[in-house]
C-alpha positions in Angstrom: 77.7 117.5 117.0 80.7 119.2 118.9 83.1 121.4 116.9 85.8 119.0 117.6 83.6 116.2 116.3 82.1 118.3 113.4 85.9 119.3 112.4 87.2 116.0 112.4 84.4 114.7 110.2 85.1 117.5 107.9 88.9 116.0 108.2 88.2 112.4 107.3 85.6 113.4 104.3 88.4 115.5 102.5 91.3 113.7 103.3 91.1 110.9 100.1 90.3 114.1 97.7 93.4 116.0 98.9 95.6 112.8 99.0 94.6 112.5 95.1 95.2 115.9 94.7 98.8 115.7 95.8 99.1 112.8 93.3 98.3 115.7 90.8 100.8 118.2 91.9 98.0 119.9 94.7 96.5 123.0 94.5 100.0 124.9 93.0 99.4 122.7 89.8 95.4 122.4 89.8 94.8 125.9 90.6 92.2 125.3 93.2 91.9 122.9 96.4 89.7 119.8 96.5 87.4 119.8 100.1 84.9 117.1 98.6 83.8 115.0 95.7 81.7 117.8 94.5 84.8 119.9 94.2 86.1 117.1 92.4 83.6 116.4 90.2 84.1 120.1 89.1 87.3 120.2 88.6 86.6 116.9 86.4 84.3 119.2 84.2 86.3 122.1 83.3 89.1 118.9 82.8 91.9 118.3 84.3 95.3 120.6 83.6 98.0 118.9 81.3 100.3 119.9 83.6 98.4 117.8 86.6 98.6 114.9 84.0 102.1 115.0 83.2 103.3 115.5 87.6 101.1 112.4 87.7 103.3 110.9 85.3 106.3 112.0 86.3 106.5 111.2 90.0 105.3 107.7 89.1 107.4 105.1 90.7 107.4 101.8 88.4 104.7 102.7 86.0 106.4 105.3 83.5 107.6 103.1 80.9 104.8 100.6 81.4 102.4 99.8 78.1 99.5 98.9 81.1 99.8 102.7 81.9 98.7 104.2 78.5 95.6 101.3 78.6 94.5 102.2 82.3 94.1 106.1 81.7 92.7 106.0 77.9 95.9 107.2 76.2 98.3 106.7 73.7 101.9 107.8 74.2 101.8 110.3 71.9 98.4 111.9 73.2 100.6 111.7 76.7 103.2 113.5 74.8 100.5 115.9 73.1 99.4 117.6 76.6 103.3 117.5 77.8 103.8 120.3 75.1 100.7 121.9 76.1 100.6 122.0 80.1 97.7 124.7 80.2 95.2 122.6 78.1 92.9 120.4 80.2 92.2 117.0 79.3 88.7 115.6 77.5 86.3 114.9 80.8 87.0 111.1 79.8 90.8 111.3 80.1 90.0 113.7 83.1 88.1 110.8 84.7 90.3 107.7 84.1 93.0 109.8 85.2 91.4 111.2 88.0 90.1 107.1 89.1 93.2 105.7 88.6 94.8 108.3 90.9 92.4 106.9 93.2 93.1 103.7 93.3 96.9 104.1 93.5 96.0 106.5 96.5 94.0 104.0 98.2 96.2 101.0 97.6 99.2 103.0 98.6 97.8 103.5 102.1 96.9 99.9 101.9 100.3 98.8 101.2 102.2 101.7 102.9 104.1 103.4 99.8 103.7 104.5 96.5 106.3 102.1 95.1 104.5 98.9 97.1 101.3 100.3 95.0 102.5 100.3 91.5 104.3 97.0 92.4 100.6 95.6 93.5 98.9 97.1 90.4 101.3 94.7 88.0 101.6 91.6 89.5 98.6 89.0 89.0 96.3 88.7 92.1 94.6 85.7 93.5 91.5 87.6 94.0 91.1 89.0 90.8 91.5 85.7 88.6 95.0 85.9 88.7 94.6 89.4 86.1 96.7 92.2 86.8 94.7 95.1 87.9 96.2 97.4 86.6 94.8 95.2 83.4 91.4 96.2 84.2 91.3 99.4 84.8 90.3 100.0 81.3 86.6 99.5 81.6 84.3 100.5 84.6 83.5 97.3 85.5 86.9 96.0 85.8 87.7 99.6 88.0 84.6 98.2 90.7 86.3 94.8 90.2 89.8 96.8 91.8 88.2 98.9 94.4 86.3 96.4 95.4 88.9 93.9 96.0 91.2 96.8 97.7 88.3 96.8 100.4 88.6 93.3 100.7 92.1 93.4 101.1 91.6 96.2 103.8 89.2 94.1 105.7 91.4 90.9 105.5 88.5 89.3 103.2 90.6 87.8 100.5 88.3 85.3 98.6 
């Protein structure tokens, strides 16, 4: 493999993590960078910071008022508010993960859709391909998260039934 071709493997493999990461307020907020899913799944571990949770929050576009929110990443309001006041605590590695997945998803299906706001707009409206269901509506269990990514790759691929 060439350097050029090596590099621009090593390009296309971290770009999804470091789009996520942006989501989360990048390295300046999460106090490290994100080169692969093993980086990832670390930062996952040690939980993620409060203060990635609430940027997340914060520099939503539709979502922030929006009940469907609270189900999707495993958290009440007040828990939401909870880690506001404490910025430097990291989440439980559950909250950590539903956050992290439905950072994901919004990442993905903004580059499906072209924005961030065409996204959230996606995630709340029923869809044909998922039974007419919201999906932001199932992203509260994991089989209803493989139900979304897998219909965003159908979507990508122009395979809508």
């Amino acid at each position: 493999m060439s350097e050029a071709t090596s590099y621009e493997a090593r390009t296309i493999e971290t770009e999804p993590f470091q789009q996520v990461a942006k989501l989360f307020g990048g390295s300046r907020v999460l106090h490290r960078r994100l080169n692969s899913q093993l980086d990832a799944h670390d930062l996952l571990l040690d939980g993620l910071p409060a203060a990635a949770l609430s940027y997340f929050v914060e520099n939503l576009v539709m979502l922030k008022g929006a009940g469907s929110l609270e189900k999707a990443i495993g958290m009440s309001i007040r828990t939401l508010q909870r880690h506001r006041d404490a910025p430097e605590k990291p989440l439980s590695q559950e909250h950590s993960g539903r956050t992290w997945k439905f950072a994901e998803i919004l990442a993905k299906a903004s580059t499906l859709f072209g924005s961030q706001e065409e996204a959230e707009q996606w995630l709340v409206r029923p869809a044909m391909g998922l039974d007419q269901r919201c999906p932001i509506d199932l992203l509260t269990t994991p089989s209803g998260v493989k139900l979304v990514e897998d219909f965003l790759v159908r979507l990508e691929y122009g395979v809508y039934a």
